[in-house]
LUMSEMAR-889568 format. One record per residue (C-alpha): x, y, z; residue number from 1. Coordinates in steps of 0.25 Angstrom, whole numbers, padded with zeros to 4 digits. Example, Ala and Ser with C-alpha at 12.3 -4.5 7.8 and 13.67 -1.06 7.14 Angstrom:
// residues 2
<pt c1="0049" c2="-0018" c3="0031" k="1"/>
<pt c1="0055" c2="-0004" c3="0029" k="2"/>
This chain:
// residues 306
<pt c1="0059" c2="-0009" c3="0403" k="1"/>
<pt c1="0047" c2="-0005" c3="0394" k="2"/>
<pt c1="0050" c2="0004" c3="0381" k="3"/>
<pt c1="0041" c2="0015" c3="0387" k="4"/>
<pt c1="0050" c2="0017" c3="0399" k="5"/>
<pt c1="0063" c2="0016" c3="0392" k="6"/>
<pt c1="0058" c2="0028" c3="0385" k="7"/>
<pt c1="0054" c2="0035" c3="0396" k="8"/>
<pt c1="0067" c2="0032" c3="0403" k="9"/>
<pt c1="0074" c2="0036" c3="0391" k="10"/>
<pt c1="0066" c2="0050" c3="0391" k="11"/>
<pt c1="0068" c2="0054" c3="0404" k="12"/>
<pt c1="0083" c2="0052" c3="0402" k="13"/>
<pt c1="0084" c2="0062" c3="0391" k="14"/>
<pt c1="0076" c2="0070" c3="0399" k="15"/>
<pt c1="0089" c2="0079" c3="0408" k="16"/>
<pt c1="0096" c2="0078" c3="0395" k="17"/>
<pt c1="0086" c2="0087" c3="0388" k="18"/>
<pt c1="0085" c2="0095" c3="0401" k="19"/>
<pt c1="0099" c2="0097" c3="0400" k="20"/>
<pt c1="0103" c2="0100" c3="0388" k="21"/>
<pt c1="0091" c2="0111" c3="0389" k="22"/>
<pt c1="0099" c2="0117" c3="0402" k="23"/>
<pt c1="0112" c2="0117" c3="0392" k="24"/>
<pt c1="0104" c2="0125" c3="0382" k="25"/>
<pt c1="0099" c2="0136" c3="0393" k="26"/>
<pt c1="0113" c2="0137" c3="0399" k="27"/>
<pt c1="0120" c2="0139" c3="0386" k="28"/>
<pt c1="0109" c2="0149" c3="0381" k="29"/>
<pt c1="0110" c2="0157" c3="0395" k="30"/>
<pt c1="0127" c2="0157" c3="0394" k="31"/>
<pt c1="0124" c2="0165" c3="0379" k="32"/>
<pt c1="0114" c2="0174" c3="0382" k="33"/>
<pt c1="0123" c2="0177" c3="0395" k="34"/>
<pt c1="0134" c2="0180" c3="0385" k="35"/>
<pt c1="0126" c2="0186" c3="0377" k="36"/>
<pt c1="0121" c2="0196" c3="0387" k="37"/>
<pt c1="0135" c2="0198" c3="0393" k="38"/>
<pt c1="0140" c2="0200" c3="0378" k="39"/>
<pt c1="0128" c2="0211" c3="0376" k="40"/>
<pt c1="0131" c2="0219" c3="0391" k="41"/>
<pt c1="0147" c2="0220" c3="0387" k="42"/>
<pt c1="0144" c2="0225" c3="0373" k="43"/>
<pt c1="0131" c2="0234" c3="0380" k="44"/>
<pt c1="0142" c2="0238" c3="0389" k="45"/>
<pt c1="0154" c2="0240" c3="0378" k="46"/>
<pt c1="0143" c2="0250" c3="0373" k="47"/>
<pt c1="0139" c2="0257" c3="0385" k="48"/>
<pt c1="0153" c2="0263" c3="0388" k="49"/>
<pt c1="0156" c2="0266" c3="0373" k="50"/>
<pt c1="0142" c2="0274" c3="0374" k="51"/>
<pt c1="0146" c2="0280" c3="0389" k="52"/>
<pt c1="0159" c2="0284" c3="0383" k="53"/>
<pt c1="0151" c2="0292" c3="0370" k="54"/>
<pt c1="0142" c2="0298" c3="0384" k="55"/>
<pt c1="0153" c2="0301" c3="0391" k="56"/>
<pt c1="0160" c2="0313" c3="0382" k="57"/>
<pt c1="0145" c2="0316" c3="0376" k="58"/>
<pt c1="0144" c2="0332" c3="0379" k="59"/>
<pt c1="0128" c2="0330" c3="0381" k="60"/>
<pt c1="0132" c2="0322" c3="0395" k="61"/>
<pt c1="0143" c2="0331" c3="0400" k="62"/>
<pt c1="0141" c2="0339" c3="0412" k="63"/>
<pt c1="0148" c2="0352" c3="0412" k="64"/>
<pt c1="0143" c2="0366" c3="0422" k="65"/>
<pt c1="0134" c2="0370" c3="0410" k="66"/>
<pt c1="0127" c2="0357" c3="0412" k="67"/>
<pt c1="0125" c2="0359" c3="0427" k="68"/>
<pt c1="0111" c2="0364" c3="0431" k="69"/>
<pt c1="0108" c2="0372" c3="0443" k="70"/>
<pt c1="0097" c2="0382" c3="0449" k="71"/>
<pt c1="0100" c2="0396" c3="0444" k="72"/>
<pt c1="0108" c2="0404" c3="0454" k="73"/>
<pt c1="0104" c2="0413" c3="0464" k="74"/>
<pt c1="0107" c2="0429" c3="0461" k="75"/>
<pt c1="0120" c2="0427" c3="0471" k="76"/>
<pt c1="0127" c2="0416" c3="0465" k="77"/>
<pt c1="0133" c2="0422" c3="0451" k="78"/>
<pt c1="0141" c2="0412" c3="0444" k="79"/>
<pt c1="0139" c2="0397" c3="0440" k="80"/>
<pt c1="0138" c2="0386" c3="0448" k="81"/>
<pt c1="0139" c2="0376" c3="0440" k="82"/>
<pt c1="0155" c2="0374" c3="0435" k="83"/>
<pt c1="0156" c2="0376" c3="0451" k="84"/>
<pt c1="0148" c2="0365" c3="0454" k="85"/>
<pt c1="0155" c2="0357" c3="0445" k="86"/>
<pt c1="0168" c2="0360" c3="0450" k="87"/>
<pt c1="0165" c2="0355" c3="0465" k="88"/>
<pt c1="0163" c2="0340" c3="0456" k="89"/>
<pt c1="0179" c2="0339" c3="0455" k="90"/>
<pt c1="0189" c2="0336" c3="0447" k="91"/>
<pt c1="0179" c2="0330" c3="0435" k="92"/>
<pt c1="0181" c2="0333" c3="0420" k="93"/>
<pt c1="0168" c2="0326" c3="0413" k="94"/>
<pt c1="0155" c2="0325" c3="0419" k="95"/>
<pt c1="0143" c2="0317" c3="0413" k="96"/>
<pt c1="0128" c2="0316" c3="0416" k="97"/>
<pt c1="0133" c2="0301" c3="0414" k="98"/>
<pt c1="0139" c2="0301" c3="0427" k="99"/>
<pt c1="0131" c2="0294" c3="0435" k="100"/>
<pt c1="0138" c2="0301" c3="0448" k="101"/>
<pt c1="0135" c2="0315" c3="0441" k="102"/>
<pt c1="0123" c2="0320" c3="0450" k="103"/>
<pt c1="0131" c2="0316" c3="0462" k="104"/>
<pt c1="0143" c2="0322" c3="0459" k="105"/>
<pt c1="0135" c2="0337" c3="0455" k="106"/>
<pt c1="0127" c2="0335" c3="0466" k="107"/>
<pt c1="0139" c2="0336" c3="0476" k="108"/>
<pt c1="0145" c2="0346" c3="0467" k="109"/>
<pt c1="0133" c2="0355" c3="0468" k="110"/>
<pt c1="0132" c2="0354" c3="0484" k="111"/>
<pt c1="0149" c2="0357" c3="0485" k="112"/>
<pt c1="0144" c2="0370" c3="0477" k="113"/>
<pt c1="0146" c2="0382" c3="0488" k="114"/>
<pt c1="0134" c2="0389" c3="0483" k="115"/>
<pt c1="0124" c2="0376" c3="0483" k="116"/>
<pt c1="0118" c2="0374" c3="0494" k="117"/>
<pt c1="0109" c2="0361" c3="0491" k="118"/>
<pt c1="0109" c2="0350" c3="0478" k="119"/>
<pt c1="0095" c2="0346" c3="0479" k="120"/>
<pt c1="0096" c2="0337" c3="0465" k="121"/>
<pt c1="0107" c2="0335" c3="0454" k="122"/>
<pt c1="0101" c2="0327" c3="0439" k="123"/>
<pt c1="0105" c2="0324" c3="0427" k="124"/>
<pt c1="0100" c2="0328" c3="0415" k="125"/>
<pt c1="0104" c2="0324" c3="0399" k="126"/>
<pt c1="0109" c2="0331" c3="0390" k="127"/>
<pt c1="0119" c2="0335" c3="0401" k="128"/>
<pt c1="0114" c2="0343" c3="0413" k="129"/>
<pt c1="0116" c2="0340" c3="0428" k="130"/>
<pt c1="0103" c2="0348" c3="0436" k="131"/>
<pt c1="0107" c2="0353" c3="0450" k="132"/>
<pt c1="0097" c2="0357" c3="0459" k="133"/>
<pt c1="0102" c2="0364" c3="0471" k="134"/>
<pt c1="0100" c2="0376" c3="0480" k="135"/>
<pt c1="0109" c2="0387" c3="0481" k="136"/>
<pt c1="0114" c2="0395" c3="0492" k="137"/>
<pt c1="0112" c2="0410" c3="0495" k="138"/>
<pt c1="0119" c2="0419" c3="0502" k="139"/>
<pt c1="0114" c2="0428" c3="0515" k="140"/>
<pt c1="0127" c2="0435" c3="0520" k="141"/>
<pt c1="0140" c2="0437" c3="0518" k="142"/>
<pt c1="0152" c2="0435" c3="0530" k="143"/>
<pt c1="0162" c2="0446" c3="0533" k="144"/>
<pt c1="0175" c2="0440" c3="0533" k="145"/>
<pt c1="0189" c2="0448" c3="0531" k="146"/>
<pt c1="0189" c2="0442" c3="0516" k="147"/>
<pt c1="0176" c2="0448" c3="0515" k="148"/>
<pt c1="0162" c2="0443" c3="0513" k="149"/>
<pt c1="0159" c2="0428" c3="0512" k="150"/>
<pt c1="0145" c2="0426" c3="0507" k="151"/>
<pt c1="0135" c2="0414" c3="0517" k="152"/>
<pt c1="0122" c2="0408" c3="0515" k="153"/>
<pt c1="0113" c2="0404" c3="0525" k="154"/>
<pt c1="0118" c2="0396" c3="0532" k="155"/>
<pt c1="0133" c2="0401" c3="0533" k="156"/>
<pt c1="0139" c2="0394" c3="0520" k="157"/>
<pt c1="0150" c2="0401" c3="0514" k="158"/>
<pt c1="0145" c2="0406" c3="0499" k="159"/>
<pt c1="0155" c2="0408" c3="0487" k="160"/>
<pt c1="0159" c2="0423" c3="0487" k="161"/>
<pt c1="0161" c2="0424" c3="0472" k="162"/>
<pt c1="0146" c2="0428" c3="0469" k="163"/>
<pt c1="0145" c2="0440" c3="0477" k="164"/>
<pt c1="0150" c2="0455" c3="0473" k="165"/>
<pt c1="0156" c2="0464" c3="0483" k="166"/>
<pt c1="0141" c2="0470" c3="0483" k="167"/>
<pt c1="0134" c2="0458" c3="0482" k="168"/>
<pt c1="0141" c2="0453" c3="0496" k="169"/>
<pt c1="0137" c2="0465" c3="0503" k="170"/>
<pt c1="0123" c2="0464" c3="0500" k="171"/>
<pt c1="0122" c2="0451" c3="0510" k="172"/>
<pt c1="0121" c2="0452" c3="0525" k="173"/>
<pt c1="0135" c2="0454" c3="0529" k="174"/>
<pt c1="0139" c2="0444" c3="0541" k="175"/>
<pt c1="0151" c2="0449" c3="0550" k="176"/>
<pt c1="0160" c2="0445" c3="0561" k="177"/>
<pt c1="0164" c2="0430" c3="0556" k="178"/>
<pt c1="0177" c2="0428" c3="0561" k="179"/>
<pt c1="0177" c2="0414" c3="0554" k="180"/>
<pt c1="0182" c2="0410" c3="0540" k="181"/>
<pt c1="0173" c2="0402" c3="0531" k="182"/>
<pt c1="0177" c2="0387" c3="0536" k="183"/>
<pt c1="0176" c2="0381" c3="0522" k="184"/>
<pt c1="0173" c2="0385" c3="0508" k="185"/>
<pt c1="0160" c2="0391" c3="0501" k="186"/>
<pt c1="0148" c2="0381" c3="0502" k="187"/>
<pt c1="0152" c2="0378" c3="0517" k="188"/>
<pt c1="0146" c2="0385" c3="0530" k="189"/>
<pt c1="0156" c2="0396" c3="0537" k="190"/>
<pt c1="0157" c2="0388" c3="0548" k="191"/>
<pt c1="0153" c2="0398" c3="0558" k="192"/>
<pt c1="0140" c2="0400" c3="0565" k="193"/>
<pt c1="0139" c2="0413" c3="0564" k="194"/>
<pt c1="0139" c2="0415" c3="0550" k="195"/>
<pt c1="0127" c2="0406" c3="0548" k="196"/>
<pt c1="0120" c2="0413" c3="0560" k="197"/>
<pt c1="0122" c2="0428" c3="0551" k="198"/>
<pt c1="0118" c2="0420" c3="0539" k="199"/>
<pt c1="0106" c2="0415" c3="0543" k="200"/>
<pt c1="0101" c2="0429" c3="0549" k="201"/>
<pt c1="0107" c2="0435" c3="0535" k="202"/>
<pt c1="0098" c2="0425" c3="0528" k="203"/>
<pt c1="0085" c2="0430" c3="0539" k="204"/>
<pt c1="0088" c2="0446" c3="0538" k="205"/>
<pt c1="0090" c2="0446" c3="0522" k="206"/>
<pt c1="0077" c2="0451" c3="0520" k="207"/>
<pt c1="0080" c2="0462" c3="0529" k="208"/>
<pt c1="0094" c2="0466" c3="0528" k="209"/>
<pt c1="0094" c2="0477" c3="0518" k="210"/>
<pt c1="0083" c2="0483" c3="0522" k="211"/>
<pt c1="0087" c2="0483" c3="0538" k="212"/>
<pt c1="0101" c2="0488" c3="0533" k="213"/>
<pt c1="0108" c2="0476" c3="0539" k="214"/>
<pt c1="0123" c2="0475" c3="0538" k="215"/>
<pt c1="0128" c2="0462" c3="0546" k="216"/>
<pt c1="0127" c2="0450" c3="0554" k="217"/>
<pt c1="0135" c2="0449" c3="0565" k="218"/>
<pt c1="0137" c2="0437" c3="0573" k="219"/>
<pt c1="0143" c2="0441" c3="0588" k="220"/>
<pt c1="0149" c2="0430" c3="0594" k="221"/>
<pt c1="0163" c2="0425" c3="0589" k="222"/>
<pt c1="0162" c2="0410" c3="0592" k="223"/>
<pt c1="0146" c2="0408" c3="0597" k="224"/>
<pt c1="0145" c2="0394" c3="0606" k="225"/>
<pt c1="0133" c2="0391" c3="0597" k="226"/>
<pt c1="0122" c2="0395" c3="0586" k="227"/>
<pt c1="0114" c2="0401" c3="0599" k="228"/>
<pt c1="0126" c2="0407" c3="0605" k="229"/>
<pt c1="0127" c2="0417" c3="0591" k="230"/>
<pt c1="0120" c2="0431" c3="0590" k="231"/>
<pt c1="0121" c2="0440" c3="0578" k="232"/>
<pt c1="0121" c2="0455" c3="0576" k="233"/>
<pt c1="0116" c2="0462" c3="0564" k="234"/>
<pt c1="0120" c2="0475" c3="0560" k="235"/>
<pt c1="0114" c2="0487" c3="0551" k="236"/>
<pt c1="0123" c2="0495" c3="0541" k="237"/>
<pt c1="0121" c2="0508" c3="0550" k="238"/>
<pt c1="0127" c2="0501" c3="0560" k="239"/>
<pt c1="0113" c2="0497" c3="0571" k="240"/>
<pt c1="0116" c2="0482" c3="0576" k="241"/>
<pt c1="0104" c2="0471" c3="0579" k="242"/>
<pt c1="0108" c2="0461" c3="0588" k="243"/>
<pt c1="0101" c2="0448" c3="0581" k="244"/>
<pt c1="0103" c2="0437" c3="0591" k="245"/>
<pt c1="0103" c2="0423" c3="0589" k="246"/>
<pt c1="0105" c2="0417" c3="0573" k="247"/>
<pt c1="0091" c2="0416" c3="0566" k="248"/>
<pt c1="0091" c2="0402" c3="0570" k="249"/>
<pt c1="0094" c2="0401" c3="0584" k="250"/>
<pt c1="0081" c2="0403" c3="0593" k="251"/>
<pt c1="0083" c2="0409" c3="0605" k="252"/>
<pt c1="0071" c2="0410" c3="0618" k="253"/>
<pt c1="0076" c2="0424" c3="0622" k="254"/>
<pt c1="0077" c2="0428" c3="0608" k="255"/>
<pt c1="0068" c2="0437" c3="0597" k="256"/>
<pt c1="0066" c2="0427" c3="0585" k="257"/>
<pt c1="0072" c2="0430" c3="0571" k="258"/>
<pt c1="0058" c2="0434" c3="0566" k="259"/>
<pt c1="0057" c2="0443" c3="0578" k="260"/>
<pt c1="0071" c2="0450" c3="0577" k="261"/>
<pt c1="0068" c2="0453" c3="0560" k="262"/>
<pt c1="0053" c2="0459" c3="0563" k="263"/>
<pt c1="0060" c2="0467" c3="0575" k="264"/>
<pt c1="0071" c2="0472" c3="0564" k="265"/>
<pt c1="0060" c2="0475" c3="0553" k="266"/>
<pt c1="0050" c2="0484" c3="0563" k="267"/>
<pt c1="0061" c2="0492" c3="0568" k="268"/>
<pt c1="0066" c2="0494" c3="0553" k="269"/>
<pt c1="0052" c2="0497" c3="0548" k="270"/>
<pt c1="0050" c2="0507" c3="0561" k="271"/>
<pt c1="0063" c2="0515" c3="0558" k="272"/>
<pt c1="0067" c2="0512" c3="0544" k="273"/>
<pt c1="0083" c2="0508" c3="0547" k="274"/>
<pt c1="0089" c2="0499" c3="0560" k="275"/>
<pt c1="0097" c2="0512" c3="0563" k="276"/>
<pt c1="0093" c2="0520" c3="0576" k="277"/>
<pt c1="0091" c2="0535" c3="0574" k="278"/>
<pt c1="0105" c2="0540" c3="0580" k="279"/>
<pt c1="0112" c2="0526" c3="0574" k="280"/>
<pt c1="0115" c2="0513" c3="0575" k="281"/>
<pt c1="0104" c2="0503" c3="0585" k="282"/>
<pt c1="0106" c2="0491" c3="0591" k="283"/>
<pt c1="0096" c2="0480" c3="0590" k="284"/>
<pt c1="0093" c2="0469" c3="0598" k="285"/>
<pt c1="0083" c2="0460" c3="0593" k="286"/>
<pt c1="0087" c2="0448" c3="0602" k="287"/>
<pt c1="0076" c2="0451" c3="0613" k="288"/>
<pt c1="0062" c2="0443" c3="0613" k="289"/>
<pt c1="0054" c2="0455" c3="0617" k="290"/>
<pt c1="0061" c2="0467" c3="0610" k="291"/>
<pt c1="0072" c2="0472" c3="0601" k="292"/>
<pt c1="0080" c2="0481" c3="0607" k="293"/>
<pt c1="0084" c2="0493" c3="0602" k="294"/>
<pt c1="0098" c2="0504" c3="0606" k="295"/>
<pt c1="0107" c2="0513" c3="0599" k="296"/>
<pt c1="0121" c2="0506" c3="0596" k="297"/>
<pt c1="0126" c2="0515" c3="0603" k="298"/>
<pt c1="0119" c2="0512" c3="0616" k="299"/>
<pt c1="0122" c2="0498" c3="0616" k="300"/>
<pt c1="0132" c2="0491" c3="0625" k="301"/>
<pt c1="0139" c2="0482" c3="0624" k="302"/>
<pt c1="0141" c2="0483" c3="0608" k="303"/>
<pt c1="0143" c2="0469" c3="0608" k="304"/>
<pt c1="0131" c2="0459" c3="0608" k="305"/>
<pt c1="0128" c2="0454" c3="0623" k="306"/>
């Protein structure tokens, strides 16, 4: 064998020593920057929870009802909502806009409030302050029941009681002859048909109702099969009674339309100033296509609705 190839066999042998001892290198040099890196999270860590724990009981990240930020109230609710609202949260002694679950948990809060009718948004904000956007509801009536008055929104929901006066209550369209008890607490929906049928003709006729002198909704039937089975009666504080028909959202063939039944309301007041007849109390029936029709109380037979 020639020199020159002994050299070149002796080369290529130190060749995967080389290559190896480089790979050594890399892997030790990957193993303490791994270490390194662990070393630096743990500490970055050990930091974090000191600094969260210095967060935590920082007064500029405490939630409180002062904090809370809601729409300004209507005229009919008269007290603050917002310890309230945090009170449907639980049993809770510390919040924090640290809480990654705050916005959730106000949200749900918010919506169990009886007077919130809709959350539409919930956001933080620093130093501490928790935005709510939400709707509120309103009132249209107030149900007779033997405790008293129990105030209703549109659409039948039980309403708190504690915002209304003696006199403010009897301002609303009064609604009568609800043999039914609320089935659950303020926030809920009566549970009865007829009490969201008369809330939603309170809710049409409150333009009008002062100035036709109306007095009450009265819905006739007991225990109606269904929604189109129900027929409400109104009834005027010198005692005339307009037999309104079907709720406001139940469309009947045979049957005047709402906006028909209002105008016919509205010329006959213009025309004579008052719904009372001349030598008293009228009956009105506003449930024909063609015509309303008009008696004395007196003359009417049977004095209950057919």
């Amino acid at each position: 064998m020639s020199a020159e190839s002994a050299k070149v066999g002796k080369m290529s042998a130190e060749r995967p020593k080389a290559s190896a001892s480089r790979i050594s290198w890399l892997g030790r040099a990957f193993a303490a920057l791994a270490l390194a890196m662990l070393t630096l999270l743990a500490f970055w860590n050990l930091l974090w929870k000191q600094a969260g724990a210095q967060l935590a009981i920082d007064p500029r990240y405490d939630v409180t009802a002062e904090t809370l930020v809601l729409p300004d109230p209507p005229e009919w609710i008269h007290h603050d909502l917002r310890p309230e609202v945090l009170a449907y949260l639980g049993d809770f002694s510390h919040l924090s806009i640290l809480d990654d679950n705050l916005t959730e948990r106000i949200y749900h809060a918010a919506a169990a409030h009886p007077w919130i009718a809709a959350v539409n948004q919930v956001r933080k904000a620093f130093p501490a302050r928790v935005h709510i956007a939400c709707e509120y509801r309103k009132p249209v009536a107030m149900v007779r029941v033997p405790e008293g008055l129990l105030p209703v929104d549109v659409n039948g929901v039980l309403l708190p009681t504690g915002d209304f006066t003696p006199q403010e209550a009897a301002r609303y369209p009064r609604i009568e002859g609800i043999q039914t008890p609320p089935s659950d607490a303020a926030g809920r929906p009566w549970g009865d048909p007829r009490v969201e049928a008369a809330a939603k003709l309170a809710e049409i006729l409150s333009p009008y109702w002062t100035q036709l002198q109306l007095a009450r909704i009265i819905p006739t039937q007991p225990e109606p099969a269904s929604r189109s089975d129900l027929l409400l009666e109104l009834q005027t504080r010198g005692g005339s009674r307009v037999i309104w028909g079907s709720p406001p959202d139940v469309s009947r063939g045979d049957e005047a339309s709402t906006e028909v039944k209002i105008r016919r309301l509205a010329i006959y007041y213009q025309e004579h100033g008052s719904l009372e007849g001349l030598i008293g109390p009228q009956l009105f029936d506003l449930r024909p296509a063609n015509a309303v029709r008009i008696v004395p109380l007196q003359e009417w037979e049977p004095r209950t609705l057919p």
